[in-house]
C-alpha positions in Angstrom: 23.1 154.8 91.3 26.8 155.3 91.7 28.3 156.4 88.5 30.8 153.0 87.4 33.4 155.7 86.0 35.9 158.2 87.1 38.3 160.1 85.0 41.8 158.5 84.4 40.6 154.7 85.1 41.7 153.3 81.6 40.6 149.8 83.0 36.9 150.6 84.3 33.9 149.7 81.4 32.5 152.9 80.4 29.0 153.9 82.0 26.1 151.7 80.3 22.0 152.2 80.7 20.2 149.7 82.3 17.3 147.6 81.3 15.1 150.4 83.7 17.0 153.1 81.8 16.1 151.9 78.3 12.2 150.8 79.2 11.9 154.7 80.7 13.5 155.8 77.5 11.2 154.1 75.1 8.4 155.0 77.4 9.6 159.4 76.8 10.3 158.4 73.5 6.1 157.4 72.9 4.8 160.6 74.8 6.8 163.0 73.7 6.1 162.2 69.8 2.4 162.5 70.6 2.2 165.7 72.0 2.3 167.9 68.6 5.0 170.6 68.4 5.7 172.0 65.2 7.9 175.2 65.3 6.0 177.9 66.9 3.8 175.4 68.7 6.6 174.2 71.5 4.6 175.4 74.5 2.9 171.3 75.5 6.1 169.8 75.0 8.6 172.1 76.7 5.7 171.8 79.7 6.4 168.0 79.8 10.0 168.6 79.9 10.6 171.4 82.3 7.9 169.0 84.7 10.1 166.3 84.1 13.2 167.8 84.9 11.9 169.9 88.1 10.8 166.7 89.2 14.4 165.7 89.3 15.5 168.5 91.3 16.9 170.5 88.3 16.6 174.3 88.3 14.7 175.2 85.1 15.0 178.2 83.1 12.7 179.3 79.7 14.3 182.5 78.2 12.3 185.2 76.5 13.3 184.0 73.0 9.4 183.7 72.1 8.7 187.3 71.2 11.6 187.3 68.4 11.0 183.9 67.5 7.1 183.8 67.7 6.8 180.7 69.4 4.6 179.8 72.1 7.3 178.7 74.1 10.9 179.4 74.8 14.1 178.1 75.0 14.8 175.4 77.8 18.2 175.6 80.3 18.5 173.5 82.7 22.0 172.6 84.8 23.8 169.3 86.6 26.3 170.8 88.5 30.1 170.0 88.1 32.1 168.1 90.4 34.7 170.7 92.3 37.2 171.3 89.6 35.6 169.5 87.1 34.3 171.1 83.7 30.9 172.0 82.3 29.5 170.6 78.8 26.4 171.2 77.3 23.9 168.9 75.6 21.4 169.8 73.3 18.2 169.2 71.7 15.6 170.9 69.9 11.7 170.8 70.9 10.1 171.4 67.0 9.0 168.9 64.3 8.2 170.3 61.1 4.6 170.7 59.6 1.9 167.6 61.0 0.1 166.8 57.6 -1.6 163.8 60.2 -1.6 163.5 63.4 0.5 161.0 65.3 0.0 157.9 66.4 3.1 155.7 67.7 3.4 152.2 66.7 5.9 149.7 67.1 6.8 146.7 64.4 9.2 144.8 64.1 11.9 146.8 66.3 10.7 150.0 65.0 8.8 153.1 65.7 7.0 155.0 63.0 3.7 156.7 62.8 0.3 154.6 62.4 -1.0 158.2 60.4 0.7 159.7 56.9 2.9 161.7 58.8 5.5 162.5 60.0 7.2 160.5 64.1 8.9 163.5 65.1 11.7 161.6 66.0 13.7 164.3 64.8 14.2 165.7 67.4 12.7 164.0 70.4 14.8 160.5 70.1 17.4 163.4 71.4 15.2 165.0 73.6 14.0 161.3 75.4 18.5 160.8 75.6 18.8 163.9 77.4 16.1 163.3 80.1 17.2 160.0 80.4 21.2 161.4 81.3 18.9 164.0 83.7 17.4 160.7 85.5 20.6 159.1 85.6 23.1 162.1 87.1 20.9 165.0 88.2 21.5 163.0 91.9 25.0 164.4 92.2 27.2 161.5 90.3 27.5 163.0 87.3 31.4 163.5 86.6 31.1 167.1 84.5 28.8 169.8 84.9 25.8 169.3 82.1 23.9 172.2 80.6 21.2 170.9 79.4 19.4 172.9 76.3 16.2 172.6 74.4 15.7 175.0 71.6 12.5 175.6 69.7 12.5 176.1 66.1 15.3 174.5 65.1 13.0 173.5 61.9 12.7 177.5 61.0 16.1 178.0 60.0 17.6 177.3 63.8 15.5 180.6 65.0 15.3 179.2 68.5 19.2 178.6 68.9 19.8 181.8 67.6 17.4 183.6 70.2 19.0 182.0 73.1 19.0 184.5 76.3 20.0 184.3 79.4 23.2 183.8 81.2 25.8 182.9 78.9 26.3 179.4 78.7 29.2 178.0 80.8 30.2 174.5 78.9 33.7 174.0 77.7 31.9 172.5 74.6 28.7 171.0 73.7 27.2 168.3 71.8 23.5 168.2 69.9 22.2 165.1 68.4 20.0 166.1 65.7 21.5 164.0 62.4 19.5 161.4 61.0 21.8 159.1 59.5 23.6 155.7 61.3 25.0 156.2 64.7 28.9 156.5 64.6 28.5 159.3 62.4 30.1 162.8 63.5 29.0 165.6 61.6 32.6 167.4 61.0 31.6 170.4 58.8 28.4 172.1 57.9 27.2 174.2 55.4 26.6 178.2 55.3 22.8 178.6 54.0 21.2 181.5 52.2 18.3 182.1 51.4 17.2 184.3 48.4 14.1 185.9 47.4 13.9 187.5 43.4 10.7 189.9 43.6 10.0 190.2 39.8 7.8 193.4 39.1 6.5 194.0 35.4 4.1 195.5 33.7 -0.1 194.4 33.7 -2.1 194.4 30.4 -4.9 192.6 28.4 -3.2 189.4 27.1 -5.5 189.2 24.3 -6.1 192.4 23.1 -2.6 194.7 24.1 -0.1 191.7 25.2 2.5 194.0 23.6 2.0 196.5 26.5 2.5 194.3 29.0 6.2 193.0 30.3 5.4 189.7 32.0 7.0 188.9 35.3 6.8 185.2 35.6 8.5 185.2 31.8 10.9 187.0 33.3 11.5 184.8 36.4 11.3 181.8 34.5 14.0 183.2 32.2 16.2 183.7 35.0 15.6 180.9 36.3 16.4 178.5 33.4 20.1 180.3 33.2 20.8 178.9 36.6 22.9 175.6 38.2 20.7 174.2 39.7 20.9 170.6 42.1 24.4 169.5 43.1 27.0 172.1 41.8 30.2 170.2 43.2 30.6 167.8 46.4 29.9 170.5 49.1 27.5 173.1 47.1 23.8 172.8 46.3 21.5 175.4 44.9 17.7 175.1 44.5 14.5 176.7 43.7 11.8 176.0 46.1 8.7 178.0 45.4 7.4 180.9 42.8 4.4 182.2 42.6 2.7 185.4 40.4 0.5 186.6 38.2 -3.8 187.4 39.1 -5.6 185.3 35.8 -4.7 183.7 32.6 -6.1 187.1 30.6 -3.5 189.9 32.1 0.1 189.6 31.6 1.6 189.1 34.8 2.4 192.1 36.5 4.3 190.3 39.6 6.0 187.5 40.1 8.3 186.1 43.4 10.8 183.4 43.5 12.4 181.4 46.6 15.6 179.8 46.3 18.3 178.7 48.7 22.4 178.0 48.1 24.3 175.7 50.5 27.9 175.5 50.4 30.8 173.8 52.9 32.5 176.3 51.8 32.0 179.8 53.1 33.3 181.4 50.1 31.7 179.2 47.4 28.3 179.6 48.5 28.6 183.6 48.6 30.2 183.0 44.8 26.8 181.2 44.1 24.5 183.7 45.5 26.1 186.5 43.7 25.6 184.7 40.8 22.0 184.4 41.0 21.3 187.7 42.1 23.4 189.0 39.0 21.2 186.5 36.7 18.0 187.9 38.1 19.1 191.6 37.6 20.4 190.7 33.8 17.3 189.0 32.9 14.6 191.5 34.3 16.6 194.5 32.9 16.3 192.8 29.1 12.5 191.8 29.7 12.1 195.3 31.0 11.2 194.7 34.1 12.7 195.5 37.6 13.5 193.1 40.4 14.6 193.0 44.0 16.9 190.8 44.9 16.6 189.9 49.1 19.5 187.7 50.4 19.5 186.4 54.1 22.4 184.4 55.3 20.4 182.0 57.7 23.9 180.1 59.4 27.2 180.0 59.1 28.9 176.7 57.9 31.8 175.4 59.9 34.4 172.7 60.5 35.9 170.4 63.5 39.0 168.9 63.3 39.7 165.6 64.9 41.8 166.7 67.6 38.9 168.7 68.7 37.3 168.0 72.4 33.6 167.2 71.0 35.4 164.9 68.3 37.3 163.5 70.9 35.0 162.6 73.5 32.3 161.8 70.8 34.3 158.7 69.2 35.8 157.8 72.3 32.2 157.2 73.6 31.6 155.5 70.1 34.8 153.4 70.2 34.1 152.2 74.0 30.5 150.2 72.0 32.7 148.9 69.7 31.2 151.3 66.9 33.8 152.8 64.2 33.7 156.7 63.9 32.8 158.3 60.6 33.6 162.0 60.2 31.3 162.8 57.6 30.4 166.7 56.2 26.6 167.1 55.8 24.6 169.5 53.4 22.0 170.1 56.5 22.2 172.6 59.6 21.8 172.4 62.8 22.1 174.4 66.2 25.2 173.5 66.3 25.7 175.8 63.4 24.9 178.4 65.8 26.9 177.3 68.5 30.1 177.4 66.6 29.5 180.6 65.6 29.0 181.9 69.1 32.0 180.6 70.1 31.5 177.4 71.5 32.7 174.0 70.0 30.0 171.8 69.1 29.9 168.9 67.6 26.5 167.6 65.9 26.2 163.5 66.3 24.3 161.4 64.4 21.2 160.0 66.1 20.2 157.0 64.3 16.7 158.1 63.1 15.9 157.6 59.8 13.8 159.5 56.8 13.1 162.5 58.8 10.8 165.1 57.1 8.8 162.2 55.7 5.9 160.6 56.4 7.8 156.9 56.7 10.4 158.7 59.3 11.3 155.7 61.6 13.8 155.1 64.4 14.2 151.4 65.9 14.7 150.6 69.4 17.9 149.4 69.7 19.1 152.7 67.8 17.4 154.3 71.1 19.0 152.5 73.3 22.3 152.9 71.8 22.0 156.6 71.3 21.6 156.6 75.2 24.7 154.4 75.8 26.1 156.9 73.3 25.2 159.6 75.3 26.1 157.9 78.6 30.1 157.5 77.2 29.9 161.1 75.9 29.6 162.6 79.2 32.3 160.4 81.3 34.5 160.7 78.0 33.9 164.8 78.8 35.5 164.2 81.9 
């Protein structure tokens, strides 16, 4: 199929999918949420899609990211040439749900998808991947008007390990585009936060809690001390802090010798989130040295937040694309990461769209048809906009 659209042609419609474009995509859409890939456990589903896009032509390549990721699988490239003199962009997509507490079983009703089981679709991320093959189907024949890289990362859900692994060839896009936010399409994720995680390793002092409790020094009093001096929730409109898990102690009858903590911080703001951290780690070491106990703090910044202006490219071509369907861009900031994070900080502009899925991380996530299909028209207006 010719493509309808060529660079400088204010007057021609932007490219659309047809009725056999969306029916295939729906059809991905099904088998790709029920082939189980939760981070680590990419190796089925990166088999479907390197088959897929071979079977289009498409050079495929998997990097070597598995032994630092420990995944089965590794990173997907695959590449649409350019035109002569045209540019490169890259689209991307990650290959991991989170944790299956069911497995899945894809239903439709009443315009949407969600899982017959108590778990999770997966539509994060594989709405994205299914638009992605669908743009390999439509161009990989030589009418695509840019160069597409096309990327699939794995464990994106583990703190975007598989993004930061990428190896390889550099990539050659100009900029790049992921489509990983579940909220409305027309929303363009502008900034992103920094996210750290922290660990508090409480260490006291073990003894018989009825007979010589005065012996003892008790972690998890300790920890829970600290703890209850902290912010905690929704500090101010772009910085969250949160304790996630703590765990300690061996019975009710010995004063808890250990204790450990796991926390996070988020912030939009580079600076504000390091202020946060420092704050809890000073609070942990205050409180353990008046319990008498000692404590290490760990501290691992897992991405760096950033921002896109409007005037970017990615913002650009991303709500020209949108504006072409009649849909209103909404440059919203988000307290979530995503490869893009890591793209940005590797240098390359990236701009993290919205992909219409809904609820991810729960059991009731859902994603409707016609957010599919749009997505993919979405998609479709991204690429000639790129041009």
């Amino acid at each position: 199929m010719a493509w309808p659209w060529r660079a400088g042609d204010a007057t021609a419609e932007p490219p659309r999918a047809t009725a056999g474009d969306r029916q295939r995509l729906v059809e991905d859409f099904k088998r790709l949420c029920s082939i189980e890939s939760p981070s680590r456990r990419e190796r089925a589903v990166a088999d479907v899609i390197e088959a897929e896009l071979r079977g289009l032509g498409l050079n495929v390549r998997e990097d070597r990211s598995a032994s630092a990721t420990g995944s089965d699988a590794g990173n997907l490239v695959a590449v649409i040439d350019a035109p002569p003199g045209g540019r490169t962009i890259m689209l991307c997509a990650h290959m991991d749900t989170v944790p299956l507490e069911a497995p899945i079983e894809v239903i439709e009703e009443d315009g949407f998808f969600t899982n017959a089981r108590d778990g999770v679709l997966g539509a994060d991320n594989k709405a994205a991947v299914a638009v992605i093959l669908a743009i390999a189907r439509r161009l990989a024949g030589g009418s695509s008007p840019v160069g597409i890289e096309l990327v699939f990362t794995t464990c994106e859900e583990r703190a975007l390990a598989g993004a930061k692994a990428l190896g390889g060839p550099p990539l050659e896009s100009e900029f790049g585009f992921v489509f990983d936010h579940a909220s409305p399409i027309g929303d363009l994720i502008v900034a992103a936060p920094t996210y750290y995680r922290i660990e508090g390793r409480f260490r006291g002092h073990a003894a018989h809690a009825g007979i010589r409790p005065e012996r003892g020094r008790n972690a998890i009093g300790a920890a829970a001390a600290a703890i209850s001096r902290l912010e905690l929730g929704r500090l101010d409109e772009g910085t969250t802090a949160n304790v996630g898990r703590i765990e300690g102690g061996t019975a009710p009858n010995v004063v808890a010798e250990r204790c450990h903590v796991e926390l996070e911080a988020r912030g939009l703001d580079h600076e504000r989130a390091t202020a946060v951290v420092t704050q809890i780690v000073d609070t942990f070491s205050e409180v353990a040295s008046d319990a008498e106990c000692d404590v290490e703090a760990i501290v691992d910044e897992q991405f760096r937040g950033y921002r896109v202006t409007r005037s970017s490219p990615p913002v650009v071509a991303a709500a020209g694309a949108l504006e072409s369907l009649g849909i209103e861009p909404r440059y919203v900031a988000t307290g979530g990461g995503s490869d893009a994070n890591v793209f940005q900080e590797r240098g390359l502009p990236c701009l993290n769209v919205a992909n219409g899925t809904e609820r991810n991380h729960q059991p009731d996530e859902r994603v409707s048809r016609a957010a599919l299909e749009t997505m993919l028209d979405v998609a479709l207006g991204i690429v000639a906009a790129g041009a």
